[in-house]
C-alpha positions in Angstrom: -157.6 -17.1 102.5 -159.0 -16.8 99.4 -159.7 -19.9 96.9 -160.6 -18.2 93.8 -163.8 -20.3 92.6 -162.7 -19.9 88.9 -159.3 -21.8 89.2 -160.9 -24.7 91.2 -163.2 -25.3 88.3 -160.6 -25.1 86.3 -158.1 -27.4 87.6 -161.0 -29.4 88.8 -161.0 -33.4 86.7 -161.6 -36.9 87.6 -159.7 -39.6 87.5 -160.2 -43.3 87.0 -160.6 -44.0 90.7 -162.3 -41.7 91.8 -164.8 -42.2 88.6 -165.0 -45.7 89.8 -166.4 -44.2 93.5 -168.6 -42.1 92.1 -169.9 -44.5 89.9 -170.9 -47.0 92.4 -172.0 -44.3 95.1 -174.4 -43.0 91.9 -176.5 -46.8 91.5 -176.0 -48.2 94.9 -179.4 -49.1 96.2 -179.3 -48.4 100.0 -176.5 -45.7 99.4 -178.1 -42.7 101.2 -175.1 -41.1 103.1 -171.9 -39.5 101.5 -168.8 -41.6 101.4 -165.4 -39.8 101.2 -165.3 -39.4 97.1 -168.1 -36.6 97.8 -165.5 -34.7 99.3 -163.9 -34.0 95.8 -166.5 -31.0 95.6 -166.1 -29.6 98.7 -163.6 -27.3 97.9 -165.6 -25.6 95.1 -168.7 -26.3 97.7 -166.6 -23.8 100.2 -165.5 -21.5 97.7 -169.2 -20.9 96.9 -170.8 -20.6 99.9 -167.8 -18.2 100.7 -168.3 -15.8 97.8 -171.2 -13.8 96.4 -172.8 -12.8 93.1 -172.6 -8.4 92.8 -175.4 -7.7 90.5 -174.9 -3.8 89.9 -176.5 -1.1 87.7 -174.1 0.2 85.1 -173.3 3.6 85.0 -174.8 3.6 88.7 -173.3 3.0 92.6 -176.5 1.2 92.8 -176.0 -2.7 93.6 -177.1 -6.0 95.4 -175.0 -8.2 97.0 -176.5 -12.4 96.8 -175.0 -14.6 98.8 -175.5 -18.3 98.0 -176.2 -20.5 101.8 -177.4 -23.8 100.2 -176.4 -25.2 97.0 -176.1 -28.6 95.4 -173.7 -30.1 93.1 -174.3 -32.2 90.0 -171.8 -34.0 87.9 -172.3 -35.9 84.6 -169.5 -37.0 82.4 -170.9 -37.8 78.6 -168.5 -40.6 78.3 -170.1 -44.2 78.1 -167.8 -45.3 80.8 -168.5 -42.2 82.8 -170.3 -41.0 86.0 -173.9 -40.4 85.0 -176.2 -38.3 86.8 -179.5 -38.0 85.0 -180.9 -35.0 86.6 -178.7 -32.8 84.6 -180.6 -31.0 82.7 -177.8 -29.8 80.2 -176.8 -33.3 78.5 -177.1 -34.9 75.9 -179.6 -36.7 75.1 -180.7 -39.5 72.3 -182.0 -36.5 69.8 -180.0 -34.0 70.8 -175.7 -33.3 71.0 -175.5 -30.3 73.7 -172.5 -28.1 73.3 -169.9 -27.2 76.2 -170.9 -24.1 77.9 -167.7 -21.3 78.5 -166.7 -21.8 82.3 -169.1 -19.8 84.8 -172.3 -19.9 82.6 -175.4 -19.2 84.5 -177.4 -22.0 82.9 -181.8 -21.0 83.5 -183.9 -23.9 83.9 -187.1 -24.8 85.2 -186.2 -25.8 88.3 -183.6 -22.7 88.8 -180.3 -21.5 88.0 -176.9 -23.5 87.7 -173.3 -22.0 88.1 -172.3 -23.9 85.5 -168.3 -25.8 85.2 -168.2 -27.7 81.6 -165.2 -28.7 80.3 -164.7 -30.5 76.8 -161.9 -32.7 77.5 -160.5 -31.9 73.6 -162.8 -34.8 72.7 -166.0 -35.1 71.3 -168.8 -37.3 73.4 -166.1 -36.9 76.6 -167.6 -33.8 78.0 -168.0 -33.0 81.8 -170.7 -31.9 83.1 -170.4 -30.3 86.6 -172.7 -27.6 88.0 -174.2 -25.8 91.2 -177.9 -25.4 91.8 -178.1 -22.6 94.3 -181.1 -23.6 96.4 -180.9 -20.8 99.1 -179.3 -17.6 99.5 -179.4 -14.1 101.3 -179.3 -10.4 100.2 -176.6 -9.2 102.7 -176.1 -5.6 101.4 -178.6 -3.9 98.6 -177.6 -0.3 97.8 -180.7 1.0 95.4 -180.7 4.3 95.2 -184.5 4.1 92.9 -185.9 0.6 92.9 -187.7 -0.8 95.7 -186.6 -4.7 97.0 -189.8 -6.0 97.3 -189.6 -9.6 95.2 -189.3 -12.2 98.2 -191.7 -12.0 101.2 -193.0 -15.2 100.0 -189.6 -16.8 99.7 -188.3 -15.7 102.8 -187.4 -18.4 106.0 -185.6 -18.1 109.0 -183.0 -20.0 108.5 -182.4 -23.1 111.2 -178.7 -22.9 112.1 -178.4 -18.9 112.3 -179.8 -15.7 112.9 -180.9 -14.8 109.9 -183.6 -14.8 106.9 -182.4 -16.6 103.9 -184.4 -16.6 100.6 -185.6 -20.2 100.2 -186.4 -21.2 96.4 -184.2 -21.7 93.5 -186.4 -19.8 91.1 -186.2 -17.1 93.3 -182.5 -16.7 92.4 -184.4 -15.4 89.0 -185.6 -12.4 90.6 -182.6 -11.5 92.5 -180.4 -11.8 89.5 -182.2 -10.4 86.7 -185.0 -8.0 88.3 -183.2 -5.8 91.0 -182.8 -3.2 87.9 -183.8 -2.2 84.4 -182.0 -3.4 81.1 -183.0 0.9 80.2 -180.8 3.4 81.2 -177.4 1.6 80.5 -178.6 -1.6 82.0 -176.6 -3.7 84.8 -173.9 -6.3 85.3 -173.6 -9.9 87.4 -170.3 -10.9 88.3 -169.3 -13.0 90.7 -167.1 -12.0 93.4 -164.7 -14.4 95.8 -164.5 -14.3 99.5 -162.5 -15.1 102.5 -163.1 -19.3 103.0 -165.4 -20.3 105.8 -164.6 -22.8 107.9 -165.9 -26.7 107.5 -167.3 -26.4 111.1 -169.5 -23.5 109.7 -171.0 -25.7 107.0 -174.0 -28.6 107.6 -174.2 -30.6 104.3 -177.2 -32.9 103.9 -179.1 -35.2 101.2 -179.8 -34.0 97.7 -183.4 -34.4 97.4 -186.1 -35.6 95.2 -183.4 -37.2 93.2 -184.2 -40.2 91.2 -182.2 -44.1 92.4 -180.8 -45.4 89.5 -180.1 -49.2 89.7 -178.0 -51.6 87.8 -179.5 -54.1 85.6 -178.2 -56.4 83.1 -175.1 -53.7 83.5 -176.7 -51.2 82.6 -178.5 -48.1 84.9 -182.3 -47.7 85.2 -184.3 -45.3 86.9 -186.4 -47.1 89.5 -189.9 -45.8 90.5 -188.3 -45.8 94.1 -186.9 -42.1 95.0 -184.1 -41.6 97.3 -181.7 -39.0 98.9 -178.2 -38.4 97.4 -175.5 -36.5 98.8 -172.8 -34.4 96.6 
């Protein structure tokens, strides 16, 4: 089966409950494991692991094939009332109203590249904020008929669950996007391409990491100088 990775951003929202989960899962101290609200992005979690970006030289048969194997999911709602997760790096901020990017914006940052899934909610200062950091992937099929692959030897790991290299790095998702051909000649093309779903049982989720605790004080969130693990 195919879960088309467009229409569960689309139809992807959050409710008051569920905001209320998130919310507390987000500042809670000693919170450290997932509890069953981080399941809301599993779905677009599957369909991403399941599908693949086709980057491909125009006017060419010449393509790569990147498969995303580890990503992580950030969600931040602009609201004052909403879930806040401060490592976004497209939000607003005090100095500075960010717009709503079009659904499936890669967004480049310096710690990678996002799959973006914004949505304006018709309503100014009620934007969400919801985004994939692919942290690992694999080049499962590369037909180049001119250019030579040779941008990852330093990047390359064997991955720990299955038989296979993966490309460990998010900045190395720059390279694979953007420098497997030339912008001369016609140029080339990403687009992202669905696949069949993987099973759960082929899946291992873990800790976001080097992700800042925010507490509550006086009702309102700080950052503490403490760092902690986060699942989503």
């Amino acid at each position: 089966m195919i879960n088309p990775l467009k229409s569960l951003a689309e139809n992807f929202e959050i409710n008051d409950s569920l905001r209320n989960s998130l919310k507390n899962e987000l500042v809670e101290e000693n919170l450290c494991e997932a509890n069953d609200s981080s399941n809301v992005f599993e779905e677009i979690a599957r369909s991403i692991l399941s599908g693949h970006f086709l980057v491909q030289k125009n006017n060419s048969n010449s393509f790569v094939e990147v498969y995303p194997t580890c990503i992580e999911i950030y969600c931040h709602e602009e609201q004052n009332d909403g879930v806040k997760d401060y490592i976004v790096y497209h939000r607003n901020t005090k100095s500075c109203e960010k717009s709503v990017f079009p659904l499936g914006v890669l967004h480049n940052h310096q710690s990678g590249i996002d799959i973006t899934f914004e949505k304006d909610r018709g309503e100014k200062l009620k934007q969400l904020r919801l985004s994939a950091l692919v942290r690992e992937f694999q080049i499962r099929d590369s037909r180049k008929n001119n250019e030579k692959y040779e941008h990852f030897d330093n990047y390359k790991r064997k991955n720990e669950y299955r038989n296979y290299d993966v490309i460990s790095g998010p900045i190395a998702l720059y390279d694979a996007l953007y420098s497997s051909f030339s912008i001369f000649d016609g140029g080339f093309s990403v687009k992202w391409i669905d696949g069949i779903m993987i099973d759960n049982d082929k899946i291992e989720t873990s800790e976001r990491v080097n992700v800042a605790l925010f507490k509550k004080k006086d009702g309102k969130e700080e950052k503490s100088n403490m760092e902690r693990v986060q699942k989503m």
